[in-house]
TORVEX-721261 format. One record per residue (C-alpha): z, x, y; residue in one letter; chain. Coordinates in steps of 0.25 Angstrom, whole numbers. Each point is the difference from the previous one (the first is absolute). Example, Ala and Ser with C-alpha at 12.3 -4.5 7.8 and 13.67 -1.06 7.14 Angstrom:
% TORVEX-721261
+-------+-------+-------+-----+-------+
!    pz !    px !    py ! res ! chain !
+-------+-------+-------+-----+-------+
!    31 !    49 !   -18 !   a !     A !
!    -2 !     6 !    14 !   s !     A !
+-------+-------+-------+-----+-------+
END
This chain:
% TORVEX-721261
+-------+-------+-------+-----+-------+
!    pz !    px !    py ! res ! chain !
+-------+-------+-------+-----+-------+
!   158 !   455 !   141 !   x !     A !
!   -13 !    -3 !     2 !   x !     A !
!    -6 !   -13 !    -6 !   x !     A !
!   -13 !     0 !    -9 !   x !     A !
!   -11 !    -4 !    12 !   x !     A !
!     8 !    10 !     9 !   x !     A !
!    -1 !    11 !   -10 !   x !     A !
!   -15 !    -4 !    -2 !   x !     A !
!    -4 !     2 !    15 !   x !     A !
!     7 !    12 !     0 !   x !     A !
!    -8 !     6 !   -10 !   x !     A !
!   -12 !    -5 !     5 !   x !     A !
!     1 !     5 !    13 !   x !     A !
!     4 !    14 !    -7 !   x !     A !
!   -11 !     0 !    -7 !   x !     A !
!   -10 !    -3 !    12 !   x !     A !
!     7 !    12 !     7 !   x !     A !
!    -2 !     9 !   -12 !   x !     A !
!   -15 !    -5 !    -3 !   x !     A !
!    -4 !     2 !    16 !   x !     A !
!     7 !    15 !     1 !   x !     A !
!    -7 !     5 !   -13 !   x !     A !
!   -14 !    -7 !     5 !   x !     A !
!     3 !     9 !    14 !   x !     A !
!     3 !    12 !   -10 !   x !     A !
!   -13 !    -3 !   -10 !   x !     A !
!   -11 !     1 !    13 !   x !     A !
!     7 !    12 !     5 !   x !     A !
!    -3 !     7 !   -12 !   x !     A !
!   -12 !    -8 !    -4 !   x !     A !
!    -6 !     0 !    12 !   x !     A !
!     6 !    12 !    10 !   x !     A !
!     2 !     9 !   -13 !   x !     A !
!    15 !     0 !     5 !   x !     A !
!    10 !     2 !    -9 !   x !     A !
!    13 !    -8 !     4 !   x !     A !
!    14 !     6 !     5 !   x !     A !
!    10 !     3 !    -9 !   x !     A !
!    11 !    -8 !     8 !   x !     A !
!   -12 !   -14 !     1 !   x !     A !
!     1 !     3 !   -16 !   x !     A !
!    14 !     0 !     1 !   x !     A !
!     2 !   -11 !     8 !   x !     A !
!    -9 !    -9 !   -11 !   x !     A !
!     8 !     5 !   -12 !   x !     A !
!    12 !    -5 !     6 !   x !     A !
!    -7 !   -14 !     5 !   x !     A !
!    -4 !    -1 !   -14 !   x !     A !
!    14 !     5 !    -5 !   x !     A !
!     7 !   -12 !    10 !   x !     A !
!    -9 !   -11 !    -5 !   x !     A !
!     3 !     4 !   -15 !   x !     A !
!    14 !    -2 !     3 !   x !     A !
!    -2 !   -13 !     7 !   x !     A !
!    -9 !    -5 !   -13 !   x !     A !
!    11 !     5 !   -10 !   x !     A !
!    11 !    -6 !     9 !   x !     A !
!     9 !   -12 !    -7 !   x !     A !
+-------+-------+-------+-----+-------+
END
């Protein structure tokens, strides 16, 4: 089991990952008018649905 300061980087660095690919998604549809691939949506969700478990982890 992962210790308090691991679990902490751990989410960080999650989040950092998740904040940089939706920043890629926002200017491709911001600035290319590019709506993003089903599977990149997919593959955020389940980032997203991995670091939830991580926060609500004992």
């Amino acid at each position: 089991m992962q210790n308090k300061e691991d679990k902490k980087e751990s989410v960080k660095m999650h989040l950092k990952d998740l904040r940089q690919n939706l920043k890629i998604m926002h200017l491709e549809v911001t600035e290319q008018l590019k709506l993003p691939e089903r599977d990149d949506v997919k593959k955020l969700m389940n980032k997203m649905d991995l670091l939830l478990k991580l926060i609500e982890s004992k």
